[in-house]
C-alpha positions as CSV (number, residue, x, y, z in Angstrom):
1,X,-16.6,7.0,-9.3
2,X,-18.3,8.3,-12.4
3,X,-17.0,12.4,-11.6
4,X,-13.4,10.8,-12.9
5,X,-14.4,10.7,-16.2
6,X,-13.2,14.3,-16.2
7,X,-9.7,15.6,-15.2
8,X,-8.1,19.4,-15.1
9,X,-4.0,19.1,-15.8
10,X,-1.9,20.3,-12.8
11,X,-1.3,23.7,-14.6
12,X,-5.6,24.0,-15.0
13,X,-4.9,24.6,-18.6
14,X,-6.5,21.9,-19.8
15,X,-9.7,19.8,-19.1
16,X,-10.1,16.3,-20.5
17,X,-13.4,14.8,-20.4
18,X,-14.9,11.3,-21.6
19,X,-17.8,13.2,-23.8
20,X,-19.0,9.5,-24.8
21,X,-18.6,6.2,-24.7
22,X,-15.4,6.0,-26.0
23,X,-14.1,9.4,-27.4
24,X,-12.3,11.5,-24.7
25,X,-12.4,15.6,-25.3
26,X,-8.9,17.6,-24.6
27,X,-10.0,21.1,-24.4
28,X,-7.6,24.1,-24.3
29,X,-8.9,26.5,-21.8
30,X,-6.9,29.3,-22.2
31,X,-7.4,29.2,-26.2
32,X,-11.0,28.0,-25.7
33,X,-10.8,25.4,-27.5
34,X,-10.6,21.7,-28.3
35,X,-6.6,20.3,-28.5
36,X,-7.4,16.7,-29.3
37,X,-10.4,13.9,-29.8
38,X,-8.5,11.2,-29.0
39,X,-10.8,7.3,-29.9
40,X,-10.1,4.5,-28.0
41,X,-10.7,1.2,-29.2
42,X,-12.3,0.3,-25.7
43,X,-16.4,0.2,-25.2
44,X,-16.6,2.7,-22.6
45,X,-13.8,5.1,-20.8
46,X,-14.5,5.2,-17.0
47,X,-11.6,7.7,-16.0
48,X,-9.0,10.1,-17.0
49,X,-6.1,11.2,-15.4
50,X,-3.5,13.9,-16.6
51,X,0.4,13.0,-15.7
52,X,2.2,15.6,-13.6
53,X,3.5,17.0,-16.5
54,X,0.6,17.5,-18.5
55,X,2.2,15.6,-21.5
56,X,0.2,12.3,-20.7
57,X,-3.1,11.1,-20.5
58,X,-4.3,8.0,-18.8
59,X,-7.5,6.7,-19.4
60,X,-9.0,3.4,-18.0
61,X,-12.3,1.5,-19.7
62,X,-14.8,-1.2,-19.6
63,X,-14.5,-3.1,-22.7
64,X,-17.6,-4.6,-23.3
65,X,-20.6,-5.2,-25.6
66,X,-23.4,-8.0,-25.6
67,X,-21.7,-10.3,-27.8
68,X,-18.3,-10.1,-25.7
69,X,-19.1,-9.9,-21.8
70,X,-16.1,-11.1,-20.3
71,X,-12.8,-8.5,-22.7
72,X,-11.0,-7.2,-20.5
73,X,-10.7,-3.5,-19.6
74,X,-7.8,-1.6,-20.7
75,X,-5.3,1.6,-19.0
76,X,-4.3,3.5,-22.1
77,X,-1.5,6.3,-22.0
78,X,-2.0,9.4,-24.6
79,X,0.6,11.3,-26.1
80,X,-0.9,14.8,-26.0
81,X,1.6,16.6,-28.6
82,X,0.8,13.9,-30.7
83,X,-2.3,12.9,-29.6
84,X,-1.0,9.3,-30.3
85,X,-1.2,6.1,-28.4
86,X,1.6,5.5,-26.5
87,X,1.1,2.7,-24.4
88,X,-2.4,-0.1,-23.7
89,X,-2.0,-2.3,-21.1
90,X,-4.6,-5.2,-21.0
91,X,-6.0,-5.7,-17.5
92,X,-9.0,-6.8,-15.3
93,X,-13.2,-6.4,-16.7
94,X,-13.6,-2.8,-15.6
95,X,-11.3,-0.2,-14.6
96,X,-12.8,2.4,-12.7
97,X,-9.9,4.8,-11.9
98,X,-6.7,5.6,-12.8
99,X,-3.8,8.3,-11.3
100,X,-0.3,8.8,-11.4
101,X,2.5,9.0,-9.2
102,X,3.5,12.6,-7.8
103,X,6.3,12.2,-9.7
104,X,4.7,10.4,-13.0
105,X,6.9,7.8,-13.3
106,X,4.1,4.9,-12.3
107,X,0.5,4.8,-12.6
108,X,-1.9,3.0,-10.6
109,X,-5.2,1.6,-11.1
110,X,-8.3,-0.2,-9.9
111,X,-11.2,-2.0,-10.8
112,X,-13.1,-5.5,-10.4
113,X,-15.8,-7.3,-12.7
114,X,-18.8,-5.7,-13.9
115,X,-21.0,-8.5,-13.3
116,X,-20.0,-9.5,-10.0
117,X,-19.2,-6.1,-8.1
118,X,-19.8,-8.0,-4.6
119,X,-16.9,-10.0,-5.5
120,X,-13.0,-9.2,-4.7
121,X,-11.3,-6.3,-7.1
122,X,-7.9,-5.1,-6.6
123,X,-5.7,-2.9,-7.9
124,X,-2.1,-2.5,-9.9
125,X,0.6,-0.6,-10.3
126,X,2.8,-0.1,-13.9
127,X,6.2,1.4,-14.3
128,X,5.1,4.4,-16.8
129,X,8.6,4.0,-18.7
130,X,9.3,0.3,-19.1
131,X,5.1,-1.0,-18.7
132,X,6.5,-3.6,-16.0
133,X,3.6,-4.2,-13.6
134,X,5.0,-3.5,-10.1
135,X,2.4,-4.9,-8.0
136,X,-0.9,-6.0,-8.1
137,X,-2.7,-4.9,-4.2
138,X,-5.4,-7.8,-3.4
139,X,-6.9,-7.8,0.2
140,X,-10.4,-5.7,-0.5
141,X,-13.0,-8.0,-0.7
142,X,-15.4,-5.8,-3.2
143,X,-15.3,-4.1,-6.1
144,X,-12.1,-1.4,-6.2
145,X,-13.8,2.1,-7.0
146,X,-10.8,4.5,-6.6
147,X,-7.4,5.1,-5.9
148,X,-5.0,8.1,-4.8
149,X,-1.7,8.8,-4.0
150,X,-0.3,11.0,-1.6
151,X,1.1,13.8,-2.2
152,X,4.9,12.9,-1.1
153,X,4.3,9.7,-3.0
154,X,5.1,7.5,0.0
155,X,1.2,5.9,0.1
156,X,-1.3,4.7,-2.3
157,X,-5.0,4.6,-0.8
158,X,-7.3,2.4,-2.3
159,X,-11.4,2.6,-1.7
160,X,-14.0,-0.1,-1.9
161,X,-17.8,-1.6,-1.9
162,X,-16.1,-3.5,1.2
163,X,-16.7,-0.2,3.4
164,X,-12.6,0.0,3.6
165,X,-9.9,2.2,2.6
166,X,-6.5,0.2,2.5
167,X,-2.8,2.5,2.8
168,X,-0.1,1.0,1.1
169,X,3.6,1.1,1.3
170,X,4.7,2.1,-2.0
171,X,8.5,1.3,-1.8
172,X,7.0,-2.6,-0.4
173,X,3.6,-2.4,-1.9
174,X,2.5,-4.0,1.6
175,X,-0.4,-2.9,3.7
176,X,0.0,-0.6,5.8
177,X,-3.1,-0.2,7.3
178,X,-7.0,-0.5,6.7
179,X,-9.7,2.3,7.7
180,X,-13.1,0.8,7.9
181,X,-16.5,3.4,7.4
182,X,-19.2,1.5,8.5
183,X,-21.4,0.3,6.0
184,X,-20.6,2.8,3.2
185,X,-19.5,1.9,-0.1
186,X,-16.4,3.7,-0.9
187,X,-16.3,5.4,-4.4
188,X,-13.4,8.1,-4.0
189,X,-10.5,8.9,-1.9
190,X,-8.2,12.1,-1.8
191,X,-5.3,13.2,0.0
192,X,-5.0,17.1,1.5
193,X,-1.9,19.1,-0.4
194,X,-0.3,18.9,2.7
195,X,-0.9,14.5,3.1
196,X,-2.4,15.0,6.4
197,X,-5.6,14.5,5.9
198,X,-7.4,11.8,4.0
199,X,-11.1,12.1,2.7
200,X,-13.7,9.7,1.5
201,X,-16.3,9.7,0.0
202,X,-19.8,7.6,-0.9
203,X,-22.5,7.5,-3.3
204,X,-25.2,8.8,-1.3
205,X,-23.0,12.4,-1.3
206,X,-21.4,11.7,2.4
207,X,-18.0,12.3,3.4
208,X,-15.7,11.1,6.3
209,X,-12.4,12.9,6.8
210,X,-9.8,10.7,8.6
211,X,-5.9,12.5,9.6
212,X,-3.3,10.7,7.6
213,X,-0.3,9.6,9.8
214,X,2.9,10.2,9.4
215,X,5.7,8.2,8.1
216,X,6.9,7.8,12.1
217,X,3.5,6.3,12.9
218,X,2.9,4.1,10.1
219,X,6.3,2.9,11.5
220,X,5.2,2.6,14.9
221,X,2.1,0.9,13.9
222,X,3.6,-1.7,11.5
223,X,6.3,-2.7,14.2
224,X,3.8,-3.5,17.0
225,X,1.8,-5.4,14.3
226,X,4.9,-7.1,13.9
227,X,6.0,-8.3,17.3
228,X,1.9,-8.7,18.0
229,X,2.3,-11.7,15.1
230,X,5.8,-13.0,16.7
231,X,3.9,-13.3,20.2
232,X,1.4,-15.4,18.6
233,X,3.8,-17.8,16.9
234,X,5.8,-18.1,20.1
235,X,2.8,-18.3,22.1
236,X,2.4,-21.7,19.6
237,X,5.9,-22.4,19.9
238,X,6.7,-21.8,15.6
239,X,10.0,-20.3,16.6
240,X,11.2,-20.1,13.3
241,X,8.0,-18.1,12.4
242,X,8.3,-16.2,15.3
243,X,12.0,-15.4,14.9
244,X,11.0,-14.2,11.3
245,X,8.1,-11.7,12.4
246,X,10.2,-10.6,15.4
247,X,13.3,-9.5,12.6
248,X,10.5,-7.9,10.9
249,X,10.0,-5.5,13.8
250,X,13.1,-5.4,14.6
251,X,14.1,-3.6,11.0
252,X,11.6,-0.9,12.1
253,X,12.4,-0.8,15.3
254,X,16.0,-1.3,16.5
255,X,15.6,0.5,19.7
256,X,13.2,-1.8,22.0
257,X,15.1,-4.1,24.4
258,X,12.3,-6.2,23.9
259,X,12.3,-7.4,20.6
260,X,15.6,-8.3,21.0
261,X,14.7,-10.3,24.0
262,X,12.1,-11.9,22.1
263,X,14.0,-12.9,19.1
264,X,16.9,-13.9,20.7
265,X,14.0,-16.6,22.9
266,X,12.5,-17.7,19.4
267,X,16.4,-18.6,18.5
268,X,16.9,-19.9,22.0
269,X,14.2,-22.3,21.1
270,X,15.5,-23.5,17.6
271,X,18.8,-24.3,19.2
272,X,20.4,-21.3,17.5
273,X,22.6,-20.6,21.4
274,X,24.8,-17.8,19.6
275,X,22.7,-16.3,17.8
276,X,20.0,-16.3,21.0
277,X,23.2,-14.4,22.8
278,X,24.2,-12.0,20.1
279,X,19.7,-10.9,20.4
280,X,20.4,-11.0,24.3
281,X,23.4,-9.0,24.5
282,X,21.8,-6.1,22.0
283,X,18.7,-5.8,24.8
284,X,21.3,-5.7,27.4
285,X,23.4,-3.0,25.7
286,X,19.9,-1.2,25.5
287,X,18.8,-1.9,28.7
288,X,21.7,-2.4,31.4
289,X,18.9,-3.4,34.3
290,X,16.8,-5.7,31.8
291,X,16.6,-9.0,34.4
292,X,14.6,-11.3,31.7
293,X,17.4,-11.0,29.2
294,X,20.0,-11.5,31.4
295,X,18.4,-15.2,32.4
296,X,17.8,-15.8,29.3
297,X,21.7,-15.1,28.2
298,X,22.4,-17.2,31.2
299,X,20.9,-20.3,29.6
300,X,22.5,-20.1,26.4
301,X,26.2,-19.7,27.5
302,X,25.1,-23.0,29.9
303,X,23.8,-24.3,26.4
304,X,27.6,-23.7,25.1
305,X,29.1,-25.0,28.5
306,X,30.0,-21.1,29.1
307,X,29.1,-21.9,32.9
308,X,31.8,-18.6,34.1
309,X,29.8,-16.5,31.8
310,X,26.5,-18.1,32.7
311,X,27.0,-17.1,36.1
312,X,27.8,-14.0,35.8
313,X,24.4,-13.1,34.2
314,X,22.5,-15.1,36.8
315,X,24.4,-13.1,39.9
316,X,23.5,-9.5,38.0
317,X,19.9,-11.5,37.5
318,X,19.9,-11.7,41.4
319,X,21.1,-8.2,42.0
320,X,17.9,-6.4,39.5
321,X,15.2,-8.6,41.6
């Protein structure tokens, strides 16, 4: 994670570089010369990061010296006209990387503690023009070395000493999904131009390349994890749970009989008849030959003393078997 301590700006006109402990370098490279020295207050800048624009800085730092082992780190924004300090945001003991948003307006970061980096680290997420936090990622259990977005700004990957790259949703800030790579301890991730491919890399100079997926299959993927979870709680008969995971799927999702069927049973089961009926009717509508919704309408209108209806659906039950 150390090769971020440098950063070219999007237009390759400038290079900033963390020259020592805490000074960082802004060279001009067409002029050939140095632009700024700009001094943090911070022991020890891990990373810089240039804003799409080129008009910002980000820098991310360990703050710490013997006598005060457990300051926080800090993410510090740079004015480059100025080369003021625009913005410091206090965090966790060691921020190891730092990158914005395609389209600058946030800024993400990660890091963990300097003298436990076996531990859990996690990263976080600030609104560049207000300095609201907007989310804070836990679920790596190990130091969090790096962090990337993708090019559409749609997904934030996150590397780790837990072997793991984690995607996340950036309109939810939910996991999307995890990629595991053995026993390697993740220091850097980075997304292809085109956001198709995402690389990985480790310490000990290997690389492992995985294809990103698109929008449609992060879809696909996060509605079967979904329903997977409803089964569960029905299969342990926590409707209401069930009813909630099932609605989750559902949102991604609104074209499978089945999870209609299924969430209209979870409803069946919390005594919820016309609600269970509106679920049953919608598989139907999708699925004019779909027996197991049809029985299942069949007890809810008995439910509601419906018995016409009800029999209706059981003799178009007995006509599909």
């Amino acid at each position: 994670h150390w090769n971020s301590r440098g950063h070219f700006s999007p237009d390759s006109k400038k290079l900033a570089a963390a020259t020592n402990l805490a000074t960082i370098i802004v060279w001009d490279l067409l002029a050939g010369k140095r632009q700024a020295a700009l001094k943090s207050d911070s022991s020890w800048i891990t990373s810089v990061a240039f804003s799409p624009d080129g008009g910002t800085l980000a820098t991310g730092s360990l703050a710490w010296t013997l006598a005060t082992k457990r300051e926080n780190g800090k993410v510090q924004l740079w004015d480059l006209d100025t080369g003021r300090l625009s913005a410091t945001w206090t965090w966790i003991q060691q921020v190891l990387s730092v990158t914005f948003s395609p389209d600058g307006s946030s800024l993400a970061a990660c890091g963990g503690d300097w003298f436990r980096p076996m531990r859990s680290g996690n990263a976080r997420v600030w609104d560049v023009s207000t300095d609201k936090v907007l989310a804070t990622l836990e679920g790596h259990t190990r130091f969090v070395t790096t962090v990337a977005f993708s090019p559409n700004g749609k997904t934030l990957a996150t590397g780790s000493y837990d072997h793991t790259v984690k995607l996340w949703d950036t309109t939810t800030w939910q996991e999307r999904l995890t990629l595991k790579w053995g026993k390697k301890q993740v220091d850097g991730v980075l997304f292809s131009a085109d956001g198709r491919t995402l690389l990985a890399s480790s310490a000990d100079g290997s690389v492992h390349l995985w294809r990103a997926a698109t929008d449609e299959e992060f879809a696909r993927r996060e509605w079967l994890a979904w329903r997977r979870r409803g089964t569960q709680y029905a299969g342990n008969e926590q409707w209401d749970r069930a009813a909630v995971e099932f609605s989750k799927a559902i949102e991604l999702n609104r074209d499978d009989p089945g999870l209609w069927c299924n969430r209209g049973e979870a409803y069946y089961n919390l005594h919820e008849w016309e609600k269970a009926i509106t679920d049953f009717s919608k598989a139907i509508r999708l699925d004019a030959n779909y027996e197991r919704a049809f029985n299942r309408r069949a007890k809810a209108y008995t439910r509601l003393g419906q018995y016409d209806k009800a029999l209706a659906d059981y003799r178009r039950m007995l006509e599909l078997q």
